[in-house]
N, C-alpha and C positions, 0 to 999 in steps of 0.2 A: 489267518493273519491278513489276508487280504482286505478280507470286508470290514475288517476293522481299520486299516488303512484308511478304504474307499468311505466309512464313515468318519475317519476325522479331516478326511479333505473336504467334504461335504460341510462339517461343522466350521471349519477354519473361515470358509466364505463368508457366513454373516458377518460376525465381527469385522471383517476385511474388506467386505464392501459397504457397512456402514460408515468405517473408517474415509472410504475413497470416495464414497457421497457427502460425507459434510466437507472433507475439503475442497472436493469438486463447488459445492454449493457454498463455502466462504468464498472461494476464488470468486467466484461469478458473482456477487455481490459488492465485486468494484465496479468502479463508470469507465475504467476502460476497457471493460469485460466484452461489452456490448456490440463491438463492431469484432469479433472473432469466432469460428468455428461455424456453425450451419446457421449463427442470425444473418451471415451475408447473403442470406435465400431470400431474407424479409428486408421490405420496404424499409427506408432509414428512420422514418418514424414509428415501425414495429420492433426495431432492433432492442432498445435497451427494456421494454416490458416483456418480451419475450426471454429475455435474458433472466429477467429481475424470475419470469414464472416454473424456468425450469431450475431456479437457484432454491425457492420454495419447496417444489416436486422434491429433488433430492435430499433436502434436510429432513420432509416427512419422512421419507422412505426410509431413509436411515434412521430417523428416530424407530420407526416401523419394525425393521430385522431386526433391534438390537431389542426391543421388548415388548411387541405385539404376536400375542399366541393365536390359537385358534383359526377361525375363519378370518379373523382379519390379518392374522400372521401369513396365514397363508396369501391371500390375495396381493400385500406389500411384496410379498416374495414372487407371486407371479407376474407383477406389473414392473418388477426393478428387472425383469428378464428381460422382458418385453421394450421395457426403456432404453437397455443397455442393445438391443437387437435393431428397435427402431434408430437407435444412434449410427451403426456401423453404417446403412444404407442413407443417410442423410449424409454422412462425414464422404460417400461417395459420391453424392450428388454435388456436396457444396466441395471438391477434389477436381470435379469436371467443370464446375464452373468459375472455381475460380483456383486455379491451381497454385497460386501463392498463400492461399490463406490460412491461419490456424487452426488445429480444431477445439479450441476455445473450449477445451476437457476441464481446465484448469485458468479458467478465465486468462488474464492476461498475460500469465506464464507458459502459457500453450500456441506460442507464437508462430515455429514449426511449420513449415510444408504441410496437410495432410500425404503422410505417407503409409509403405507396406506395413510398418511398425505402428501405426496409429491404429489402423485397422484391424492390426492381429491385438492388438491388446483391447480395444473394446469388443471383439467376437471372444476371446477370453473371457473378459467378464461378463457377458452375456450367459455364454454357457456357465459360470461358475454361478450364475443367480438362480438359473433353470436348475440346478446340482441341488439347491435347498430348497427346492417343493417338497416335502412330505415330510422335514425335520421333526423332531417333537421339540427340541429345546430353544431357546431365543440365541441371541446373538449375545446378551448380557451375560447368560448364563456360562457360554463356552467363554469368553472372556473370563470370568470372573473364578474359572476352574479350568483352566489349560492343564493339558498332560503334554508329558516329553513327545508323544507323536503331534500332537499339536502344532508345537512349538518347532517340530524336524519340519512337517508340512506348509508352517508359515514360510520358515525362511527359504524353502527353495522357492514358495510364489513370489517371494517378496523379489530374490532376486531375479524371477524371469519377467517380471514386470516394470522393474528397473532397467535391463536392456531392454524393453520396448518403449520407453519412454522418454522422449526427444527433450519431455522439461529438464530433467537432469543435466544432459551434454549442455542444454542450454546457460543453464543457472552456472556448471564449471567454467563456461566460456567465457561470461560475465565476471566472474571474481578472477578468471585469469585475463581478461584485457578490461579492465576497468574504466569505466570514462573518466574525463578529466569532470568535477565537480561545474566549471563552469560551461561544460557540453551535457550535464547530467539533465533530464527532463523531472522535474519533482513539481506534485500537484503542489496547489493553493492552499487545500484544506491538510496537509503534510505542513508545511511553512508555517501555519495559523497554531496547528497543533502546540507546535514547536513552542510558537511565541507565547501562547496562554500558561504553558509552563515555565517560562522565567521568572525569574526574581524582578526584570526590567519590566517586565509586564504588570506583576504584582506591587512596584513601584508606584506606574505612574497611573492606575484603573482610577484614580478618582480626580484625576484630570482629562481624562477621555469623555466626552458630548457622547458616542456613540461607541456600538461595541462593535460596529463593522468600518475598515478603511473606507478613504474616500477615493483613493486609490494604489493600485500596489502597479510594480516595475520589476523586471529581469535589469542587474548588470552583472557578469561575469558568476563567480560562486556566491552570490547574495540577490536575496531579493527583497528591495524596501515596500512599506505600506507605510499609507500616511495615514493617520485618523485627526480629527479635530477634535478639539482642547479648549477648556476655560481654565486659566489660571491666575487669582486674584482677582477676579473680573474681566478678565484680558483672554482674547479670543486664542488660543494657540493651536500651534501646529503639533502631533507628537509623532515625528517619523520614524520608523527603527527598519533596521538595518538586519537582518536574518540569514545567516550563511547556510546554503547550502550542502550539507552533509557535515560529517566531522563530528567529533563530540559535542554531547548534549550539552556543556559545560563551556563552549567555544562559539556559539551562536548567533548571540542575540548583542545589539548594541540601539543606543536612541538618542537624537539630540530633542528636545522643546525649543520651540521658533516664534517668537511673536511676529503674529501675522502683519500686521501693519507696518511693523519696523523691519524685519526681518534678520533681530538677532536675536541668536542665540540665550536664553536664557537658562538652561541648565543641558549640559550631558553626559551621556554616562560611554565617557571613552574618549580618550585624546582623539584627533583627527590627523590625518597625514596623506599627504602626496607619495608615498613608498609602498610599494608593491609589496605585502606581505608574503615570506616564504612557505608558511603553514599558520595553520591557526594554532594562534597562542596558547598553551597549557594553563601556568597558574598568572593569574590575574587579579586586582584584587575587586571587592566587591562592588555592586554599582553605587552607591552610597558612600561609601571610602574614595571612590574614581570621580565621585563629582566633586565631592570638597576636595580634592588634591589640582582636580582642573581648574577650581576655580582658585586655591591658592595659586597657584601658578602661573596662571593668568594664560593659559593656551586652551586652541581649539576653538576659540568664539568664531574669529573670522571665518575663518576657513567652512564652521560648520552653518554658519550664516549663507554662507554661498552654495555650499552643498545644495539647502533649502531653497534657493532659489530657482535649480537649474531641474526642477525636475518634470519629469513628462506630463503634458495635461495643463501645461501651464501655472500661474500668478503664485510661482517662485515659496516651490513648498516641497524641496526633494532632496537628493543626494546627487553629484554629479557626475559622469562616468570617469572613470581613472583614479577616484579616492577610495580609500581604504577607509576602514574604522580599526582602531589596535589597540584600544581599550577595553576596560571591562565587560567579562563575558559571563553569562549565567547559562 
């Protein structure tokens, strides 16, 4: 009974450490990856290629255990030892010098002190990579045919790896003390995502000169980009307004500005001086919200001035203290 045991803990690792190298290797493939865990050893302009190279390493190796036989199955499996070994003495080196740092296991989610728990789970997984020198089957294979001892051996790693790792407690702390959206740090290329997915986007693409802002601004939970505009032959401004987290359906708002006058010539969302309490649910669509603004006859002013006051200068923005509470895609 035993050695059959000791062979299915043996077999459980590949699948489980190719598992833990591609995520290891997606994490590390963000830009804020770059400045945590042992790149703080390297000069600031080694940091993110060094980052970028051990995010590569991992996803071969993982392609490697999970369907490379032979001598080359073997060699993946002696170097992801060796990886994981060469880790634990780096994570103590970069612990002594820099003893706030993370160890960047998991790119920017490995924020964490290097501590005892960092340490005992990558010498775990070292030795668990050393456990599959001399396997005969791949990693696809035991995946793709688990037995109930398998499956008994997955879950008790699973769960001693889960108490070693500080991303967890992290990640529960985060969804129990949430930042306020206008404290929330959210990249550029996050925001942009955003915006190429609306309806306000797919709007106004054939009035936009260029497909990059000419500049973009933090206020509060929104972040505006201004891009330039021809429309009718008239040079325009198209600024839109992009809220910071929230539903994907709650986001996105934009006025058109004639540059030279500085009014408002179409947009998609009343404007208002009132501090909204949340973002809007249903609203109606951008198309429906501008013939209603313009029967209406509101919003011009106000978004004429928005246009004016923004950073960067010659009055092409949104200005701080207004809302947008119109149509949202």
């Amino acid at each position: 009974m035993f050695p059959e045991v000791l062979e299915a803990v043996r077999e459980v690792q590949l699948p489980l450490l190719a598992a833990l190298l591609l995520l290891g290797a997606a994490a590390k493939a963000a830009p804020q990856a770059a400045g945590t865990g042992v790149a703080v050893l390297l000069p600031e302009r080694l940091r993110r290629p060094a980052t970028l190279a051990t995010c590569l390493l991992e996803a071969a190796l993982a392609v490697a255990l999970l369907t490379a036989t032979g001598l080359l199955g073997e060699a993946a499996r002696v170097l992801t030892a060796v990886v994981f070994a060469v880790s634990v003495v780096l994570l103590l080196v970069a612990r002594r010098r820099d003893p706030e740092a993370g160890c960047g296991c998991f790119g920017g989610l490995s924020q964490a002190p290097i501590g005892r728990r960092t340490l005992a789970r990558a010498s775990l997984l070292a030795v668990a990579a050393a456990a599959t020198v001399g396997l005969a089957p791949t990693g696809w294979e035991v995946a793709s045919a688990p037995t109930a001892l398998h499956g008994a051996v997955l879950g008790a790693e699973l769960l001693l790896l889960a108490l070693l790792s500080p991303e967890l407690r992290e990640a529960a702390a985060r969804a129990a003390t949430r930042e306020p959206c206008a404290l929330r740090e959210v990249s550029e290329r996050r925001t942009t995502r955003r915006l190429h997915r609306s309806e306000v986007w797919r709007t106004n693409a054939k009035v936009m000169i260029r497909s990059r802002p000419e500049e973009t601004w933090r206020h509060g939970c929104w972040r505006f980009l201004r891009y330039d505009g021809l429309r009718h032959g008239h040079r325009v401004d198209v600024v839109y307004a992009v809220r910071i987290g929230g539903p994907g359906r709650t986001g996105v708002r934009a006025v058109l500005v004639d540059r030279e006058s500085g009014t408002v010539i179409a947009s998609f969302g009343a404007v208002t001086t009132l501090d909204l309490q949340g973002p809007p649910r249903r609203l109606p669509r951008p198309r429906q919200a501008a013939k209603r603004d313009e029967a209406e006859g509101r919003g011009g002013a106000k978004a004429g001035t928005l246009a004016k006051e923004s950073p960067g200068g010659s009055g092409r923005g949104l200005p701080d203290g207004v809302r947008a509470s119109g149509p949202v895609v």
